[in-house]
C-alpha positions in Angstrom: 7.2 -5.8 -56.2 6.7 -2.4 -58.0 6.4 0.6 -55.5 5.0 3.9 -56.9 4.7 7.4 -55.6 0.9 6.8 -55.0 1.4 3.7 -53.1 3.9 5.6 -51.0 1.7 8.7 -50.5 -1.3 6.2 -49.5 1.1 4.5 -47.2 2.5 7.4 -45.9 -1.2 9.0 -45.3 -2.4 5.7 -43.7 0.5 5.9 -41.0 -0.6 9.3 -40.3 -3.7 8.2 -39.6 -3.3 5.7 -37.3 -0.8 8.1 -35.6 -3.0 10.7 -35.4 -5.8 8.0 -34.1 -3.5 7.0 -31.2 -3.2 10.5 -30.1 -6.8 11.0 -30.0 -7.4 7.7 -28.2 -4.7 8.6 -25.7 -6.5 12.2 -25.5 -10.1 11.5 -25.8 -12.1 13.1 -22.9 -15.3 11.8 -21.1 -17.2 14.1 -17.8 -20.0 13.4 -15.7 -21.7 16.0 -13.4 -18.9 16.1 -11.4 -15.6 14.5 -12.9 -13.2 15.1 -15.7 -12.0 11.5 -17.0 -8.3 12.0 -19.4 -7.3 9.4 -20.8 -3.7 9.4 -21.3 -2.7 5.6 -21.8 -5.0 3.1 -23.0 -7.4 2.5 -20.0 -5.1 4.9 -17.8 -7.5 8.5 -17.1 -6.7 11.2 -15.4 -9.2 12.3 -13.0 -10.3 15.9 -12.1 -13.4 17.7 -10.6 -15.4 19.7 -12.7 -16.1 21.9 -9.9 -19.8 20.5 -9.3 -18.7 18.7 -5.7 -15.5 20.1 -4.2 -13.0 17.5 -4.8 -9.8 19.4 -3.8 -7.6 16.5 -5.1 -7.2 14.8 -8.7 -7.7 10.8 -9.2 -6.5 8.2 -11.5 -8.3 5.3 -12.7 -6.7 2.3 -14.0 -9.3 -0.1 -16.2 -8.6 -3.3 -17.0 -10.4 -6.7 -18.5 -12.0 -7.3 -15.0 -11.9 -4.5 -12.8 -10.6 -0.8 -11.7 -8.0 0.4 -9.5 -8.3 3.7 -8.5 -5.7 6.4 -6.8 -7.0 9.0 -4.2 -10.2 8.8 -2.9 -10.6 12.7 -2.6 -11.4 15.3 0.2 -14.7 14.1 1.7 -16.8 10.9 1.4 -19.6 13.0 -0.2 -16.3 13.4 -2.7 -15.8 10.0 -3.0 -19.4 8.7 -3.7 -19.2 11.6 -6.7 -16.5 9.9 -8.2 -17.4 6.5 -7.6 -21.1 7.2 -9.1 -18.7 8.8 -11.6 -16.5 5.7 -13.0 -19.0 4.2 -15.2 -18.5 6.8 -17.3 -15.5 5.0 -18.7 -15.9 1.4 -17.4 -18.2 -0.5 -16.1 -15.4 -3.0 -14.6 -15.8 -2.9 -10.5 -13.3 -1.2 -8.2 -11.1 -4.1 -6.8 -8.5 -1.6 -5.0 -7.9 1.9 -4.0 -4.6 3.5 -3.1 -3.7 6.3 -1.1 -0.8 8.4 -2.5 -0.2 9.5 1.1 -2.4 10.6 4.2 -3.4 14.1 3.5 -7.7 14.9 4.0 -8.3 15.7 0.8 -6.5 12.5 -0.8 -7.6 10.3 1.6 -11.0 11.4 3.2 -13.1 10.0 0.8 -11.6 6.0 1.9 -14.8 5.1 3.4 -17.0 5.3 1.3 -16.0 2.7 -0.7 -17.1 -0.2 -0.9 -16.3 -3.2 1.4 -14.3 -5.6 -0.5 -12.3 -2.8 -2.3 -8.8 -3.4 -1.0 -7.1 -0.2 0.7 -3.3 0.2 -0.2 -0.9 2.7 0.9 2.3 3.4 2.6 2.8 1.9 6.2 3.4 5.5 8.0 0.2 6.5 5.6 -2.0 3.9 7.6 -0.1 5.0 11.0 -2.1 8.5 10.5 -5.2 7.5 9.4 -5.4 4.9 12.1 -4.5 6.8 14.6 -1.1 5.3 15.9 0.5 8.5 15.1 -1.3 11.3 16.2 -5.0 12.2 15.2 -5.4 13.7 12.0 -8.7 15.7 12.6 -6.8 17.5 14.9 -3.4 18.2 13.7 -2.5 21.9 11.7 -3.1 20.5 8.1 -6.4 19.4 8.5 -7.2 22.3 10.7 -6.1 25.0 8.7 -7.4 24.1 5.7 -10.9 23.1 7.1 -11.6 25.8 9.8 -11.8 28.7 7.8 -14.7 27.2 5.5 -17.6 28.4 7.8 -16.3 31.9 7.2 -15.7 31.4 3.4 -19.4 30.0 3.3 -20.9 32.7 5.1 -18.8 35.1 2.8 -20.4 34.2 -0.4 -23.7 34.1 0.8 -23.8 37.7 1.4 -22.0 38.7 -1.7 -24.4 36.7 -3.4 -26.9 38.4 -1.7 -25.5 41.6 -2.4 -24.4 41.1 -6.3 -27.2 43.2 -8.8 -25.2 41.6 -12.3 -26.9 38.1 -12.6 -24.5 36.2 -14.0 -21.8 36.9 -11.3 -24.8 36.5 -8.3 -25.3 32.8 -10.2 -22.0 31.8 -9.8 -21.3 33.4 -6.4 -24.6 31.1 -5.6 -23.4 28.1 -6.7 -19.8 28.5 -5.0 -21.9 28.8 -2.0 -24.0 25.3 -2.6 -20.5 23.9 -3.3 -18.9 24.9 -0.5 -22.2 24.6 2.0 -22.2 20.9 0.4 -18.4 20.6 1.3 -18.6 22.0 4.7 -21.5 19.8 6.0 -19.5 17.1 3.8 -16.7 17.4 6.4 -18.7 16.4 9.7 -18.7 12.5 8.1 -15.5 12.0 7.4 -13.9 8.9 9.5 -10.1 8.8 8.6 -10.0 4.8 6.9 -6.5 3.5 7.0 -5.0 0.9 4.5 -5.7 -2.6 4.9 -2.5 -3.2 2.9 1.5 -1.6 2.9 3.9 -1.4 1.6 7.6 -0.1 3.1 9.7 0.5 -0.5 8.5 -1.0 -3.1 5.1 -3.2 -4.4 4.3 -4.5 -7.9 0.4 -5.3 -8.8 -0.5 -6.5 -12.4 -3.8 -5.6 -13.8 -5.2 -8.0 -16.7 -5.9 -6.5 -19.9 -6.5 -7.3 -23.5 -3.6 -8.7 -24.3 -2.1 -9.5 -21.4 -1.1 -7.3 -18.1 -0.4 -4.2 -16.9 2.5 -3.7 -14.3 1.6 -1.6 -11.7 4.8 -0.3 -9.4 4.2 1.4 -6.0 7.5 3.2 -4.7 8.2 4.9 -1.8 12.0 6.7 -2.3 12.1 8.5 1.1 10.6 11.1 3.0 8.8 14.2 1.2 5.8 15.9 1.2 4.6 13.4 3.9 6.3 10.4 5.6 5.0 8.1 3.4 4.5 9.6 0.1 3.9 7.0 -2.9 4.4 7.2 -6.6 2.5 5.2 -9.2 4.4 4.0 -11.7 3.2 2.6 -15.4 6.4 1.1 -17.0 4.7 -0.2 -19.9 2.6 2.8 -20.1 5.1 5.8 -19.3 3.3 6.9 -16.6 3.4 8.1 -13.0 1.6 9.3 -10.6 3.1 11.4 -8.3 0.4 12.8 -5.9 1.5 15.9 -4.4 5.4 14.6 -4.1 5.4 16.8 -7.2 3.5 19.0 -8.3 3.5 21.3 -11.1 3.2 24.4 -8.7 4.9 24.6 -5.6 3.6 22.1 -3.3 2.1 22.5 0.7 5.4 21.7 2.9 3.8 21.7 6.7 4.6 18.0 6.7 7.0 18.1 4.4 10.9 17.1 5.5 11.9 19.8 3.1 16.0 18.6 3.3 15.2 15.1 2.2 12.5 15.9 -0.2 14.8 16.5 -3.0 16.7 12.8 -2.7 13.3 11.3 -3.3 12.4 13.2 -6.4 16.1 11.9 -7.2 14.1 8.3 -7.1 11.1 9.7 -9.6 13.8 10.9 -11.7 15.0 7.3 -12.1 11.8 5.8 -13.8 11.4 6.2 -17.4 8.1 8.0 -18.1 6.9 10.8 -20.4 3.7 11.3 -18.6 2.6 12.6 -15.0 0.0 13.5 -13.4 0.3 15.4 -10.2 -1.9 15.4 -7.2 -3.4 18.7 -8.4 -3.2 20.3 -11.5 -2.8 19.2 -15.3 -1.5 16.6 -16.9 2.6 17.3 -17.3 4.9 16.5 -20.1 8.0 18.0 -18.9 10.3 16.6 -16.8 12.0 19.7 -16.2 9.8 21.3 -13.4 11.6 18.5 -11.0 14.7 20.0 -11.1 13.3 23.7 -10.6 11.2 22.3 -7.9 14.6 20.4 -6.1 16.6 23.7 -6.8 13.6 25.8 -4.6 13.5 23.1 -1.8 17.0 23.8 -1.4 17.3 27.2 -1.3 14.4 27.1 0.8 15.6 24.9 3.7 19.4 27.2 3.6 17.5 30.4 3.6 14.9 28.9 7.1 18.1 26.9 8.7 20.1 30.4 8.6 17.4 31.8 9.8 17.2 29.2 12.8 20.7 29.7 13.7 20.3 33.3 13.8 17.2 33.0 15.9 14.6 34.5 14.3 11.6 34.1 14.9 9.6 31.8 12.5 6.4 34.6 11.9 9.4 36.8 10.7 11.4 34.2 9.1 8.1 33.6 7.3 8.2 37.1 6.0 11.2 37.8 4.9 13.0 34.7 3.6 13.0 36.1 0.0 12.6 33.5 -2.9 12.1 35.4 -5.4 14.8 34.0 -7.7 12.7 31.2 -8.5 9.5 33.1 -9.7 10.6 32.6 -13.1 9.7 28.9 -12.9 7.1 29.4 -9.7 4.8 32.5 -10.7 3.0 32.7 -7.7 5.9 33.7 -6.1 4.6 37.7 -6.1 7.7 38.9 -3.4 9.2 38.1 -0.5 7.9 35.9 2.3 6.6 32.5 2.1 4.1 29.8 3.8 4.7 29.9 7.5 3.1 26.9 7.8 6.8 25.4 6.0 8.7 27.7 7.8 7.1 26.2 11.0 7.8 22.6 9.6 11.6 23.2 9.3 12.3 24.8 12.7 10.4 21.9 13.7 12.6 19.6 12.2 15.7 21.9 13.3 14.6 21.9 17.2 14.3 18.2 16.4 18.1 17.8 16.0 
């Protein structure tokens, strides 16, 4: 058969095509109200707030032929009901499971107001806190300190709303108040809703779509940013999920077990994707932020164990330990001094011993 230069420049164009087609299906965007739907995969979407309900965490939703699985359930169950109203927006397959990436409020607060028959899944330590058998979680610092100040921050931006004369800026101090007046009286609902199902290391689902089925693999590789942090993991897809295990920021550490965090981002390193999304922030690409973010744990738990030895005090430990030499790949690192709330966490762990 007689090829010619057309024939190859059609061919060539038509390639480029369906290339470029791909990328856009793998890109395309949909939003409701309140949620940002990303579609990274085929039927996998990323899943932000658009700022309309104060969501705090990101989502995924997984659509196949018969039904949704969805990851996170978000900070309140006002939060929740957003995102579930929400889903239709890219399927109108029902919600057969949820799973918790790991116990934190605003990943897991939202768990009851799913519906009943939607399957819970999540790490076993995970359904220890939220069912109480270890601790109470309404209670304990990280819920506390995140939620207690957001009378204050309410009350704040009422009267600078009250007191701003440019319009635009007075509308959007106004609806940071709503938001926040919506997310504060959003709070007094929440009933912490454990799993129904765990797992220890490792569980497989498989999700039917056209064509055949996805493989969907829950790991747990160790202690990090909780006790029982989980990744999701989309072999066939290149995908994970890596709630806030890994973030592209530094992530909170006041339950963090800062010296064995690094051997389970070890484990993420050892699955073969291109693609995560993090527990808050964008959709990543690079793989490279895990090692910068190992590197910083390190140097982080030497600097607070010296510290330790040397007994000083953990306020002051807090505001001096200088980690500067990472701003280059953390900017919000300004100057010296870091979250006492981790500094806290690892003399915990060091009185511990």
């Amino acid at each position: 058969m007689k090829t010619t230069m057309t024939g190859i420049r059609w061919l060539c164009l038509l390639l480029a095509g369906l290339a470029a087609g791909q990328i856009a299906a793998q890109e395309r965007v949909v939003e409701s109200d309140t949620h940002r739907f990303e579609e990274v995969a085929e039927g996998v979407w990323h899943v932000m707030g658009t700022g309309a309900v104060h969501t705090m965490s990101n989502a995924m939703v997984l659509v196949g032929e018969f039904d949704a699985l969805v990851v996170d359930s978000h900070v309140t169950p006002a939060a929740a009901r957003a995102l579930i109203d929400s889903i239709p927006a890219v399927t109108d397959k029902p919600v057969r499971y949820l799973v918790n990436s790991h116990y934190h409020f605003d990943h897991a607060h939202g768990n009851q107001a799913f519906p009943e028959g939607v399957e819970i899944i999540g790490h076993e330590f995970t359904r220890a806190k939220l069912n109480g058998d270890i601790g109470n979680v309404l209670e304990e610092n990280t819920f506390r300190s995140f939620s207690d100040p957001v009378p204050t921050l309410v009350a704040q931006l009422e009267e600078q709303a009250a007191n701003e004369n440019d319009p635009r800026l007075r509308a959007e101090l106004e609806e940071r108040h709503r938001v926040q007046s919506d997310y504060m009286n959003a709070i007094q609902e929440v009933v912490p809703t454990p799993p129904n199902i765990t797992l220890d290391r490792k569980m497989t689902l498989f999700q039917v779509v056209a064509g055949g089925s996805r493989e969907i693999q829950l790991h747990h590789f160790g202690r990090a940013h909780t006790g029982g942090d989980v990744v999701i993991f989309l072999p066939q897809e290149r995908v994970v999920f890596t709630g806030d295990m890994m973030l592209p920021g530094l992530a909170y550490m006041g339950d963090g077990h800062v010296d064995e965090w690094p051997a389970a981002l070890e484990g993420l390193k050892t699955l073969d994707f291109d693609i995560w999304l993090p527990g808050h922030g964008p959709v990543m690409r690079s793989r490279e932020p895990i090692d910068n973010f190992q590197a910083y744990l390190g140097d982080l738990w030497t600097a607070a164990a010296e510290m330790y030895e040397n007994d000083v005090p953990a306020s002051e430990a807090a505001a001096t330990i200088d980690m500067t030499a990472h701003a280059g790949n953390f900017p919000q690192i300004q100057g010296p001094g870091v979250d006492p709330r981790a500094i806290n966490r690892i003399y915990q762990l060091l009185e511990s011993r």
